[in-house]
C-alpha positions as CSV (number, residue, x, y, z in Angstrom):
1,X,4.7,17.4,-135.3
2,X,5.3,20.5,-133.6
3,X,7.8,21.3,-131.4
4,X,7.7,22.9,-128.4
5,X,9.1,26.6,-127.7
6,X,11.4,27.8,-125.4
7,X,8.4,29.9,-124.5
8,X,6.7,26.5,-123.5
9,X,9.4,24.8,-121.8
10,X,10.0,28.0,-120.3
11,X,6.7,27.7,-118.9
12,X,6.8,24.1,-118.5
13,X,9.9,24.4,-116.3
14,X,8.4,26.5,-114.3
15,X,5.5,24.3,-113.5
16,X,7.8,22.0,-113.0
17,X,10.0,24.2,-110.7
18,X,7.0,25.1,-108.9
19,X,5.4,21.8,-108.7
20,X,9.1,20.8,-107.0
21,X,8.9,23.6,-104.7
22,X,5.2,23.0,-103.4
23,X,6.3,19.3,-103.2
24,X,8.8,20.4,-101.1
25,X,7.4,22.9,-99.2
26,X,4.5,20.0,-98.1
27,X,6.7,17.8,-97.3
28,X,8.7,20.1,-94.8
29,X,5.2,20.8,-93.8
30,X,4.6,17.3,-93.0
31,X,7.7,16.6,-91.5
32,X,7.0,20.0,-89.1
33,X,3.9,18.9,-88.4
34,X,4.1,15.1,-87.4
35,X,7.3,16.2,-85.1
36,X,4.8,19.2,-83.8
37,X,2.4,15.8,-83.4
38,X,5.2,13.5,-81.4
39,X,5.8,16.7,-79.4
40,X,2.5,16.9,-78.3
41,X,1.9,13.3,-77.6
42,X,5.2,13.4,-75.4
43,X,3.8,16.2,-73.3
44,X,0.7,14.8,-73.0
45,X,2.2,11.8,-71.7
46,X,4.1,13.6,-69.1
47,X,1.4,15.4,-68.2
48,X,-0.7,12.4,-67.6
49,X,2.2,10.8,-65.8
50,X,2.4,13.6,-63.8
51,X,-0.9,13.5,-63.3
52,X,-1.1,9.6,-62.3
53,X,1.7,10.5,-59.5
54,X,0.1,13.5,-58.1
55,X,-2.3,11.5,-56.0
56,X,0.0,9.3,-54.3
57,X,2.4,12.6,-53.8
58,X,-0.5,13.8,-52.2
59,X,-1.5,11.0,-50.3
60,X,1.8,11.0,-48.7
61,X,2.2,14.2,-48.0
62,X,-1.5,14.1,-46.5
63,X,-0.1,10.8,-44.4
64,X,2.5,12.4,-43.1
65,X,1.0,15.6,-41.9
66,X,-1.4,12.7,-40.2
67,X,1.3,11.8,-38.6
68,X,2.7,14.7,-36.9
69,X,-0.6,16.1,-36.0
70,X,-3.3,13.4,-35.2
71,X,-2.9,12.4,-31.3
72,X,-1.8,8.9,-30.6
73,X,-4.3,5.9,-30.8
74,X,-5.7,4.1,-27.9
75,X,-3.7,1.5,-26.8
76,X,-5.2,-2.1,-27.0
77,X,-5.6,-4.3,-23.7
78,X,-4.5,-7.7,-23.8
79,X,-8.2,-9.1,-24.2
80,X,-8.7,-6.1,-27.0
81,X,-10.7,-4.0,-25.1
82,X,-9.0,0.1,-26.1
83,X,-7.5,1.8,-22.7
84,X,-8.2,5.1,-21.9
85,X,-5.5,7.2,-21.6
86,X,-4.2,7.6,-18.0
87,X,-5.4,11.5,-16.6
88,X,-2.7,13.7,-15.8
89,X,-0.5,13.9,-13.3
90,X,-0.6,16.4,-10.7
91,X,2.9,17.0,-9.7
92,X,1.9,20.2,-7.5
93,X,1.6,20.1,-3.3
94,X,-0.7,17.3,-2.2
95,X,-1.4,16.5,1.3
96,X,-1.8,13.1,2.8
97,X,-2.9,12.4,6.4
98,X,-2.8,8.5,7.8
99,X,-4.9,6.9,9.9
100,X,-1.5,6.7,12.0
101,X,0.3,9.5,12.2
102,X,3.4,10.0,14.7
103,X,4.4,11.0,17.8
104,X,7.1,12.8,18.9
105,X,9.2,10.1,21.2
106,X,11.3,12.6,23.4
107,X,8.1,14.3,24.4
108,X,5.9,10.8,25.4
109,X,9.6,9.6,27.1
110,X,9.3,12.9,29.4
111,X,5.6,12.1,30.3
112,X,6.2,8.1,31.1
113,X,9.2,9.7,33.0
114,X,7.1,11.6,35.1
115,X,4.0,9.6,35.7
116,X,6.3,6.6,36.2
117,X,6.7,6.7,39.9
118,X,3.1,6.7,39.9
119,X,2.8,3.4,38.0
120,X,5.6,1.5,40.8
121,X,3.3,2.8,43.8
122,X,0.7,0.9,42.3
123,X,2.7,-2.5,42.4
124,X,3.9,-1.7,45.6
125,X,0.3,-1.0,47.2
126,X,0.1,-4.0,46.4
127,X,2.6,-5.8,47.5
128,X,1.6,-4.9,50.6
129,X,-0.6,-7.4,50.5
130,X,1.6,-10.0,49.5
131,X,5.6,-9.5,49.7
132,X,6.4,-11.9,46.7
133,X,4.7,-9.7,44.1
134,X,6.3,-8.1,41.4
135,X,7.3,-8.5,38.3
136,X,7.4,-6.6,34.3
137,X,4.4,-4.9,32.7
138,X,4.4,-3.7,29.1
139,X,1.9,-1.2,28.3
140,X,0.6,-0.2,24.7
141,X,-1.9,2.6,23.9
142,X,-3.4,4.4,21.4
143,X,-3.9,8.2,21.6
144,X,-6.6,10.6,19.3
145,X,-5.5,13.6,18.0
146,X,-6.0,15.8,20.8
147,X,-3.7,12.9,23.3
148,X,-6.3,11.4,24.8
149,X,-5.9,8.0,25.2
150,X,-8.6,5.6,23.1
151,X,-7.4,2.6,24.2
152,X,-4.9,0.8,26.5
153,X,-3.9,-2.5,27.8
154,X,-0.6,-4.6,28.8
155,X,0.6,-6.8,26.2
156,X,2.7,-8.1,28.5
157,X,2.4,-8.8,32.5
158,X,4.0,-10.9,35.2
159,X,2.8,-8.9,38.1
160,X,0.2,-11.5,38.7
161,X,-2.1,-8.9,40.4
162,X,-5.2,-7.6,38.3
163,X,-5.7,-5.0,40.8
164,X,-2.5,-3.5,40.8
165,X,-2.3,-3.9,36.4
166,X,-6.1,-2.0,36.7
167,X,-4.4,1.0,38.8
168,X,-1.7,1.2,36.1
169,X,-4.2,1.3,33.4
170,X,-6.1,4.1,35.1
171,X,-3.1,6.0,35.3
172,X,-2.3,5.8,31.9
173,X,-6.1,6.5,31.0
174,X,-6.5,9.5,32.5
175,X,-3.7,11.8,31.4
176,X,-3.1,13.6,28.6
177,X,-0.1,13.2,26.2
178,X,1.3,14.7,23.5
179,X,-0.9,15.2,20.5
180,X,0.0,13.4,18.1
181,X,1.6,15.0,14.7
182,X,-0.7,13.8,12.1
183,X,-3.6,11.0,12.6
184,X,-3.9,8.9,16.0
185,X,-0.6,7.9,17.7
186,X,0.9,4.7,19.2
187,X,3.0,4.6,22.0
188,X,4.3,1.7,24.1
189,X,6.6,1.7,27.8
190,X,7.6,-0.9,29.6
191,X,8.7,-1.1,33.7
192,X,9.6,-3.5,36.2
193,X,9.2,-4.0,39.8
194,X,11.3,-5.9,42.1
195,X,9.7,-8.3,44.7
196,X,10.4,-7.5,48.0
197,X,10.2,-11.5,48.6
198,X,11.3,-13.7,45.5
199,X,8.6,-16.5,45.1
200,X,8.9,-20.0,44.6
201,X,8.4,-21.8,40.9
202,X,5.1,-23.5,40.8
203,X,6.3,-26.5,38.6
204,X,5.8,-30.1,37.9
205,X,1.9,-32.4,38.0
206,X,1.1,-29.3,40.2
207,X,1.8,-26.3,37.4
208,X,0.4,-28.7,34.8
209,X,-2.9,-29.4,36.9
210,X,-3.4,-25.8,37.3
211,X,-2.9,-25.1,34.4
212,X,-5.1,-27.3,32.4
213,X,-8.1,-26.4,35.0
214,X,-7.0,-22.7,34.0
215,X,-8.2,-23.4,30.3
216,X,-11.1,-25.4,31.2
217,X,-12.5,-22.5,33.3
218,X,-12.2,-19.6,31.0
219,X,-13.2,-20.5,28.3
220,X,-17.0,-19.2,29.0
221,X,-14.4,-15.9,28.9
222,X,-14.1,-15.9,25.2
223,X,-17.2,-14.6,23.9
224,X,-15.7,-14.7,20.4
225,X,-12.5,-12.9,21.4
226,X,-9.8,-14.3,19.8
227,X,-6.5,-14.8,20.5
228,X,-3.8,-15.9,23.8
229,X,-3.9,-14.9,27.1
230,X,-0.9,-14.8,29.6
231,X,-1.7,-15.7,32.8
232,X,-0.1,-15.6,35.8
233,X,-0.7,-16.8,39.5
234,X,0.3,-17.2,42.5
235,X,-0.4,-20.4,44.6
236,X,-0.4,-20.5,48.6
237,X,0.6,-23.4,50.6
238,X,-2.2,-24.8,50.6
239,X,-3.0,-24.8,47.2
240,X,-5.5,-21.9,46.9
241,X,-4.7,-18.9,44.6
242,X,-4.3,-15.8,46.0
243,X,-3.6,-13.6,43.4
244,X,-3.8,-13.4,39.6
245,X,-3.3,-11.4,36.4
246,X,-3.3,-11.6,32.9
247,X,-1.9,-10.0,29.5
248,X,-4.5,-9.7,26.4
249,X,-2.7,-10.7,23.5
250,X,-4.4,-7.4,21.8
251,X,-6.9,-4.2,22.6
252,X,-9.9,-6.1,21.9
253,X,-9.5,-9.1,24.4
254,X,-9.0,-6.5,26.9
255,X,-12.8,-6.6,27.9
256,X,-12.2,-10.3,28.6
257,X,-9.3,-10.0,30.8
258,X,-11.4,-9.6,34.1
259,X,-13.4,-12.3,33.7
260,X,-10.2,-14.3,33.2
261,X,-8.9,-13.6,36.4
262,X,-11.9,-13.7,38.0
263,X,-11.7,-17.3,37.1
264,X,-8.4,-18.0,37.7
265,X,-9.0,-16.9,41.7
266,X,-11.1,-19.4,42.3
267,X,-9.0,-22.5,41.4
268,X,-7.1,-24.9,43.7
269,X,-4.6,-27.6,42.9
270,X,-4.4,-28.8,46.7
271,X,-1.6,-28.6,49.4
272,X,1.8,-27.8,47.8
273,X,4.8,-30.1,48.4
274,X,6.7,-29.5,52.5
275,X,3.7,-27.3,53.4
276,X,5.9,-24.3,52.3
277,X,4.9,-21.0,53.6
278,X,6.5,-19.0,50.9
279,X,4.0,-18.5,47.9
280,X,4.4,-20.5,44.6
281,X,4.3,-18.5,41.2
282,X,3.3,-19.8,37.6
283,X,2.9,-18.6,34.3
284,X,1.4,-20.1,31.6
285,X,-0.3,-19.3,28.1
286,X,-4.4,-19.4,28.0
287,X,-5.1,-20.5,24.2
């Protein structure tokens, strides 16, 4: 049995030392490269995390410039029907005119001061006629914009004299007055007139009776115009009317006013109570 060297262990051993060191040397190899391995899965995995998280980062981001840029959405009605947005407002100089515009007060005072006198002498003319007449007379008008007057009428009268009302309305219609400031104008005066003989009140089954025969008889007036009269009359002794006038209760029944009166002159009531001399006067609403 032979035994071995020290040549052959020496060569042995260093098989052996050398088997040891590539043992070793693959292991660390191993080691290096399954720790290279778990390195590479772990930034894989944050990659693709990163990755998975990048949209919605980007979908937010994408929201969110929406937000701030996109205009607002139409607003919904109750009924769900969208509004469109309201236009602009203009906040520069606009001009308005009105069908109305105004007048300057002090100026139409100084005319109706002036042309006033005028108005009196027509009640007094006539008076003349019949001492117990007088009474108050309310006048409204309309003027265009160059002062003329478009309508007129007395929305209030107890002068019981159509002719001596018509003369005032002439007046009035044929002057010129201020222009107004923007639009048509109103204006309204208002005078009185002092009887130069104070009448007696036309009262009792009398003032009723003529009254009632009143409505009955103007009536074929109307013609559609609507609205109250306000008569008023004066009686004589005997019972006949002498004299009568009336207020429209607006511009419109104006055109009926005539025909009114023309009526009311030709009622009677019969002989007043003590065959007075002194005429009777009455008022009293037309419906």
């Amino acid at each position: 049995m032979c035994s071995r060297s020290d040549a052959d262990l020496g060569v042995v051993g260093f098989f052996r030392k050398r088997r040891r060191i590539t043992v070793s040397v693959g292991a660390d190899a191993m080691f290096q490269s399954i720790r290279s391995q778990r390195r590479d899965r772990q930034t894989r995995a944050a990659y693709l995390s990163g990755r998975s998280r990048s949209p919605w980062l980007l979908a937010i981001a994408l929201c969110i410039g929406c937000a701030t840029t996109q205009p607002q959405a139409a607003r919904l009605a109750p009924d769900g029907v969208a509004q469109e947005a309201a236009p602009p407002i203009d906040r520069g100089a606009t001009y308005y005119e009105s069908e109305i515009g105004g007048l300057s007060q002090e100026d139409v005072s100084e005319h109706f001061l002036a042309l006033r006198p005028r108005l009196e002498d027509c009640v007094r003319r006539a008076s003349g006629r019949m001492s117990t007449l007088g009474g108050r007379v309310n006048l409204r008008m309309r003027l265009d914009r160059e002062g003329q007057v478009r309508w007129a009428y007395l929305n209030e009268s107890t002068l019981g004299d159509r002719d001596a009302e018509l003369c005032v309305l002439r007046l009035v219609k044929g002057r010129s007055w201020p222009k107004p400031l923007s639009g048509e104008g109103l204006a309204e005066t208002s005078f009185e007139v002092e009887p130069a003989e104070v009448p007696t009140d036309l009262s009792g089954f009398k003032g009723r009776l003529l009254a009632e025969r009143a409505r009955a008889v103007t009536r074929r007036c109307r013609k559609g115009v609507r609205g109250e009269f306000r008569a008023t009359a004066y009686v004589a002794g005997s019972g006949n009317v002498l004299s009568a006038g009336v207020a429209p209760s607006s511009e419109q029944a104006e055109a009926a006013s005539d025909c009114v009166v023309e009526a009311l002159r030709g009622l009677r009531v019969g002989p007043l109570a003590g065959a007075q001399t002194t005429a009777a006067k009455i008022s009293f609403d037309l419906p």
